[in-house]
Z-matrix of the N, CA and C atoms (Angstrom, degrees):
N
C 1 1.445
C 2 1.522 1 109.62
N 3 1.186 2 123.42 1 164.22
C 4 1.432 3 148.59 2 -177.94
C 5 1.338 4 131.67 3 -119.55
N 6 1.473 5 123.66 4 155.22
C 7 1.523 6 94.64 5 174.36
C 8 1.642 7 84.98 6 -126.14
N 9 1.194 8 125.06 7 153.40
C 10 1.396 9 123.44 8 157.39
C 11 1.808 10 107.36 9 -129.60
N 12 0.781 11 90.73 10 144.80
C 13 1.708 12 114.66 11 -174.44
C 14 1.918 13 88.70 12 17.56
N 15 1.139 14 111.38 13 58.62
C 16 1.722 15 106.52 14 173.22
C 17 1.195 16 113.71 15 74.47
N 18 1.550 17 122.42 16 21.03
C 19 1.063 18 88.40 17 176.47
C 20 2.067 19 93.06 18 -141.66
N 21 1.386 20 110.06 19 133.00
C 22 1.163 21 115.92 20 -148.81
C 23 1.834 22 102.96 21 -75.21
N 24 1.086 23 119.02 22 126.33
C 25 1.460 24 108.66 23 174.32
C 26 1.544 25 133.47 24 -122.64
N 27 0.723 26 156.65 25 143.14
C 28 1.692 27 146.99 26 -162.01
C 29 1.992 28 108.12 27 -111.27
N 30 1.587 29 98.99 28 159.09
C 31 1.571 30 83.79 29 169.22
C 32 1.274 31 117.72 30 -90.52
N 33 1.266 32 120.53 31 -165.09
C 34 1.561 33 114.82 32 -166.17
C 35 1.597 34 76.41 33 -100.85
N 36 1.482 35 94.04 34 158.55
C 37 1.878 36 118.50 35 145.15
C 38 1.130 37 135.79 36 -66.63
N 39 1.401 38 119.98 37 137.77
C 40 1.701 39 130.67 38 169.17
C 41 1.889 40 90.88 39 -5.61
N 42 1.543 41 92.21 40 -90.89
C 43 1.462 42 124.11 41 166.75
C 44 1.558 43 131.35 42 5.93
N 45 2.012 44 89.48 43 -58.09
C 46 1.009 45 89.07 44 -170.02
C 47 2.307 46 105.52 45 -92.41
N 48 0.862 47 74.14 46 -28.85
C 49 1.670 48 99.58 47 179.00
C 50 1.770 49 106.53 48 -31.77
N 51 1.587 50 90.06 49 -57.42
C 52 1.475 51 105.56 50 174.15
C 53 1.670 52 120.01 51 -71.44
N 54 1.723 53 102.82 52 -27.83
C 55 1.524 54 78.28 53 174.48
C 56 1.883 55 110.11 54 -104.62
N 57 1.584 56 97.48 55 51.82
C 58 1.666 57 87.85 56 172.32
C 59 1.489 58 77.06 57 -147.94
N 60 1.163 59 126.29 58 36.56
C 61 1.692 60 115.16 59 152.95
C 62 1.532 61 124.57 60 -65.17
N 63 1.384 62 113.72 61 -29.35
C 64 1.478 63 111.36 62 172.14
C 65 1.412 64 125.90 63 -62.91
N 66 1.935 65 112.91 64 -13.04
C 67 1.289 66 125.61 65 149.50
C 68 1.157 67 136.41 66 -81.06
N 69 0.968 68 113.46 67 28.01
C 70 1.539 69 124.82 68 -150.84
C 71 1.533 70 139.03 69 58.46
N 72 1.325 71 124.22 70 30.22
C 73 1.508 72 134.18 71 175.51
C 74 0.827 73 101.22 72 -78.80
N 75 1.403 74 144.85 73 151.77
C 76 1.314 75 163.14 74 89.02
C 77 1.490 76 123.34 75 -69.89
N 78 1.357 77 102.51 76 155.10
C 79 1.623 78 114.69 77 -169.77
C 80 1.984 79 107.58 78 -67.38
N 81 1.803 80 100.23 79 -21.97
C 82 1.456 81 97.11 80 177.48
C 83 1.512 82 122.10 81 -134.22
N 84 1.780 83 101.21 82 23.61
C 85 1.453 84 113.19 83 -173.04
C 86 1.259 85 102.56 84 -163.25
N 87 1.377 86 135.32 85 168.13
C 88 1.434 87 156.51 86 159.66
C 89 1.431 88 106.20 87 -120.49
N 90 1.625 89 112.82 88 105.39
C 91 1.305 90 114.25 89 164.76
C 92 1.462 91 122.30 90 -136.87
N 93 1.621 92 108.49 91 103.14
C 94 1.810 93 107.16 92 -158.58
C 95 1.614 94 96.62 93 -72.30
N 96 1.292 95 80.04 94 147.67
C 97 1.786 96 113.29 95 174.50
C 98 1.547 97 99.71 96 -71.92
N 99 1.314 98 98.74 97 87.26
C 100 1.873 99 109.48 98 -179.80
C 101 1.627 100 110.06 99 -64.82
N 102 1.481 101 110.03 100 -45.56
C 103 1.001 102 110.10 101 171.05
C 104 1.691 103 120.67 102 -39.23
N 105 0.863 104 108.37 103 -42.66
C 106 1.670 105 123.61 104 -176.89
C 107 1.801 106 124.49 105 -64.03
N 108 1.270 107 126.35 106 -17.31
C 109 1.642 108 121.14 107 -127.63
C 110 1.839 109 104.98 108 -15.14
N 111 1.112 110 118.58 109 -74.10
C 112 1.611 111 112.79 110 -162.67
C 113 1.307 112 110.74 111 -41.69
N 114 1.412 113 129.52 112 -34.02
C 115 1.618 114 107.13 113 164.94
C 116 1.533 115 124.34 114 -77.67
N 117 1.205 116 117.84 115 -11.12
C 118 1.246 117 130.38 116 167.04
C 119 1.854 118 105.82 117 -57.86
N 120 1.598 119 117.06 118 -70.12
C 121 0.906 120 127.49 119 -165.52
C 122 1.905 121 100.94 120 -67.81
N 123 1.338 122 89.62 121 -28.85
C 124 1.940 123 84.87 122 173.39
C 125 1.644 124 118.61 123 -55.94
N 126 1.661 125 106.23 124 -51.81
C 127 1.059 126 117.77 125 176.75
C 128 1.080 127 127.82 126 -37.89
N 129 1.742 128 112.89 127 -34.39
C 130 1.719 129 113.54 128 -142.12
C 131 1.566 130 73.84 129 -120.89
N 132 1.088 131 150.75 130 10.59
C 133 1.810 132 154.08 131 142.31
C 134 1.064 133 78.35 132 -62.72
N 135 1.401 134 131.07 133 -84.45
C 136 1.626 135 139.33 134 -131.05
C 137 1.996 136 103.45 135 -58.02
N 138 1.271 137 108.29 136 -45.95
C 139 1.384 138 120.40 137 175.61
C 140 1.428 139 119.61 138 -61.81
N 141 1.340 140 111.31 139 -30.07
C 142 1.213 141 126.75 140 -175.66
C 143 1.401 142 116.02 141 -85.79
N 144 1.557 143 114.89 142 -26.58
C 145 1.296 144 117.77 143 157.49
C 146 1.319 145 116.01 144 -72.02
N 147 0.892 146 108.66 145 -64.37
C 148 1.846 147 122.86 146 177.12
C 149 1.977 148 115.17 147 -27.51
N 150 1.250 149 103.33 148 -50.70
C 151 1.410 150 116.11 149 -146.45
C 152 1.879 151 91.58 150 -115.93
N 153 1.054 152 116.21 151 -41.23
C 154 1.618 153 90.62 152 170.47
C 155 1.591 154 150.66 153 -105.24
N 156 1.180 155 110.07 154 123.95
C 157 1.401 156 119.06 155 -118.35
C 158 1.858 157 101.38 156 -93.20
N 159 0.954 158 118.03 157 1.90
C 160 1.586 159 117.68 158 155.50
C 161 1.148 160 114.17 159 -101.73
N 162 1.319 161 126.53 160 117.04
C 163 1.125 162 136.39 161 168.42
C 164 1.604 163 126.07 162 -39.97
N 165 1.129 164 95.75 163 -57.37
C 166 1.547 165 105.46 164 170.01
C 167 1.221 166 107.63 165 -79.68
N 168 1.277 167 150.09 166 -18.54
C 169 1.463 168 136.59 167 145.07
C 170 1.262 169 130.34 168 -22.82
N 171 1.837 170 92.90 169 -50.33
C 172 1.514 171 123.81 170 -176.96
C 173 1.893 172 99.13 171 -63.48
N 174 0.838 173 111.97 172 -64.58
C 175 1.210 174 116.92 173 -151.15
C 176 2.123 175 86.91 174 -66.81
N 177 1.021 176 118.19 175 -29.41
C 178 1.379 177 105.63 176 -163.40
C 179 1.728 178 92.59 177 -67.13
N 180 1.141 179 98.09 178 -45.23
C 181 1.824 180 94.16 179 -168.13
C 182 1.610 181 107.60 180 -54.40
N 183 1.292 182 127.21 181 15.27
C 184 1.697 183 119.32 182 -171.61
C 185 1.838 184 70.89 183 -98.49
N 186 1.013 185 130.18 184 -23.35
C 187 1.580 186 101.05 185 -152.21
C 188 1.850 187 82.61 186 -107.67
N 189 1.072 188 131.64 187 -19.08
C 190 1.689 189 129.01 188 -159.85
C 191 1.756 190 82.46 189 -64.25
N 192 1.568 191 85.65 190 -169.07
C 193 1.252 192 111.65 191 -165.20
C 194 1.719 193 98.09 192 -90.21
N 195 1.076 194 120.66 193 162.30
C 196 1.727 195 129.84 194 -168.46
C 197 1.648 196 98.68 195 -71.61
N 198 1.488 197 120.16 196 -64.88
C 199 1.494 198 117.47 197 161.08
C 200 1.589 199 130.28 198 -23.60
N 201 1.160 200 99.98 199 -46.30
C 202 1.508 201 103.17 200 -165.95
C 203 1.816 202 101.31 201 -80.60
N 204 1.134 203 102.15 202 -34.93
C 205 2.110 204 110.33 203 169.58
C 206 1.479 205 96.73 204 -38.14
N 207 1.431 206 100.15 205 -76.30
C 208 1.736 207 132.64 206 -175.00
C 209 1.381 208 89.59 207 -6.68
N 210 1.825 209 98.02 208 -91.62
C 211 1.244 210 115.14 209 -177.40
C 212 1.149 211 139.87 210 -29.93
N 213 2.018 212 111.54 211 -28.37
C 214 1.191 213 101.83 212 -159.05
C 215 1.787 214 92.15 213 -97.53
N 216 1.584 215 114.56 214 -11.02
C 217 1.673 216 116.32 215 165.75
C 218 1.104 217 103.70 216 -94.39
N 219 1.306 218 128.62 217 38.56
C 220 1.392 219 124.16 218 144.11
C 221 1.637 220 108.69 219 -104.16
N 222 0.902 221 95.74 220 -44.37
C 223 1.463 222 104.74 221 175.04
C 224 1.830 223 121.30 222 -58.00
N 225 1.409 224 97.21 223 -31.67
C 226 1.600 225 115.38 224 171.04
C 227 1.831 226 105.06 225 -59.31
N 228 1.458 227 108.03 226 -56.82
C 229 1.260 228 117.93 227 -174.98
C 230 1.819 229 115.73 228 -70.42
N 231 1.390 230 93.04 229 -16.11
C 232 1.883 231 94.85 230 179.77
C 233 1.716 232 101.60 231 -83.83
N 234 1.316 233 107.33 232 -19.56
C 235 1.679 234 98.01 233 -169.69
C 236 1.168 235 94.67 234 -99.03
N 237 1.472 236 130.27 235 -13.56
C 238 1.830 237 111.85 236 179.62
C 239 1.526 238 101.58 237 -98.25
N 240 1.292 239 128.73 238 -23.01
C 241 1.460 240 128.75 239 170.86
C 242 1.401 241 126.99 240 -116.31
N 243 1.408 242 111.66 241 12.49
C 244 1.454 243 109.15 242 165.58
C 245 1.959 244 102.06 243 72.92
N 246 1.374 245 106.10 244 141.71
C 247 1.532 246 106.20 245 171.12
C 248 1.106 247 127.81 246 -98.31
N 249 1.337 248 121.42 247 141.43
C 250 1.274 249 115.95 248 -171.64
C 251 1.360 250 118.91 249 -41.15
N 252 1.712 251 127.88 250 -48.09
C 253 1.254 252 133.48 251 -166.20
C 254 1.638 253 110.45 252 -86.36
N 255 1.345 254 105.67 253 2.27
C 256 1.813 255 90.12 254 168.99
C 257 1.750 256 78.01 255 -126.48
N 258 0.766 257 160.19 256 -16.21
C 259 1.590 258 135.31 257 150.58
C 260 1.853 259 109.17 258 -12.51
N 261 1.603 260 93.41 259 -86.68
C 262 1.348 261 123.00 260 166.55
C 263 1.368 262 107.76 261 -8.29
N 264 1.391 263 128.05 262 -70.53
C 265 1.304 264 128.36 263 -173.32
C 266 1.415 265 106.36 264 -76.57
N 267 1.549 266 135.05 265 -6.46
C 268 1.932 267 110.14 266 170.17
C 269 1.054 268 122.19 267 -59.81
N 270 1.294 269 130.33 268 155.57
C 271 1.559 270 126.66 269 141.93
C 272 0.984 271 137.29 270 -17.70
N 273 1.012 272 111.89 271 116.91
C 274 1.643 273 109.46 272 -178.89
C 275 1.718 274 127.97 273 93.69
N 276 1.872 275 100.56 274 2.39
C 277 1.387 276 120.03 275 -176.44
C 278 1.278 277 127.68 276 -50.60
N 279 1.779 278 96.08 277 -26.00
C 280 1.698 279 115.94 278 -174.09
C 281 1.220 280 112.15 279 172.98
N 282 1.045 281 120.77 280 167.71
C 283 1.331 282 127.77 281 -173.70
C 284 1.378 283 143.36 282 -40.69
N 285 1.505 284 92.71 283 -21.93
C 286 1.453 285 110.27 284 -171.41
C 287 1.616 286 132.32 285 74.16
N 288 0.758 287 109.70 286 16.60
C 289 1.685 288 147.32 287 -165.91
C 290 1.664 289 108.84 288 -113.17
N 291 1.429 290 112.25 289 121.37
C 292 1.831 291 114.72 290 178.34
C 293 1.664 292 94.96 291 -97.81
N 294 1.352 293 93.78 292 142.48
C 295 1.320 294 99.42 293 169.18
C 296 2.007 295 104.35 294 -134.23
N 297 1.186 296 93.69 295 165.44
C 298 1.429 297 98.66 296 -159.66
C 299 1.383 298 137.25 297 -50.79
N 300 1.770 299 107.48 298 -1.90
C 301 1.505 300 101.06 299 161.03
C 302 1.607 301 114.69 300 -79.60
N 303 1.390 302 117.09 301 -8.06
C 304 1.309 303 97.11 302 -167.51
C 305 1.678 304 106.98 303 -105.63
């Protein structure tokens, strides 16, 4: 679990992952159907129901600010797919070897 700006959120399931692929989920990526916005914006309702886990949390974010939503389904999507920038740092990320940009 997570907290984003207070408000506690979970990742999605195998389960659920698969049944919000028509929004763009995948089992090893999130990629919204730009083409689309309203299924985009459906999706990230749909996640937002799903994944945050105070109810009244939920309901406060209808009145918060549009950013702070954003954030807190960003935060939904960092705990079911991991972030790019602590990816980077696991084991096993690469070789372990500098090469000359760094």
């Amino acid at each position: 679990m997570r907290m984003v700006h207070g408000v506690k959120v979970r990742s999605l399931t195998r389960k659920e992952v698969k049944f919000l692929k028509a929004f763009g989920f995948y089992l090893s990526f999130y990629s919204p159907p730009i083409h689309d916005p309203e299924l985009v914006d459906e999706g990230i309702e749909k996640v937002l129901e799903l994944c945050v886990l105070d109810r009244d949390a939920f309901a406060a974010l209808e009145e918060s600010d549009h950013i702070k939503t954003m954030e807190v389904f960003s935060g939904i999507t960092k705990e079911t797919y991991g972030a790019r920038d602590e990816e980077k740092n696991l084991p096993g990320s690469g070789n372990g070897s500098q090469t000359d940009s760094e």
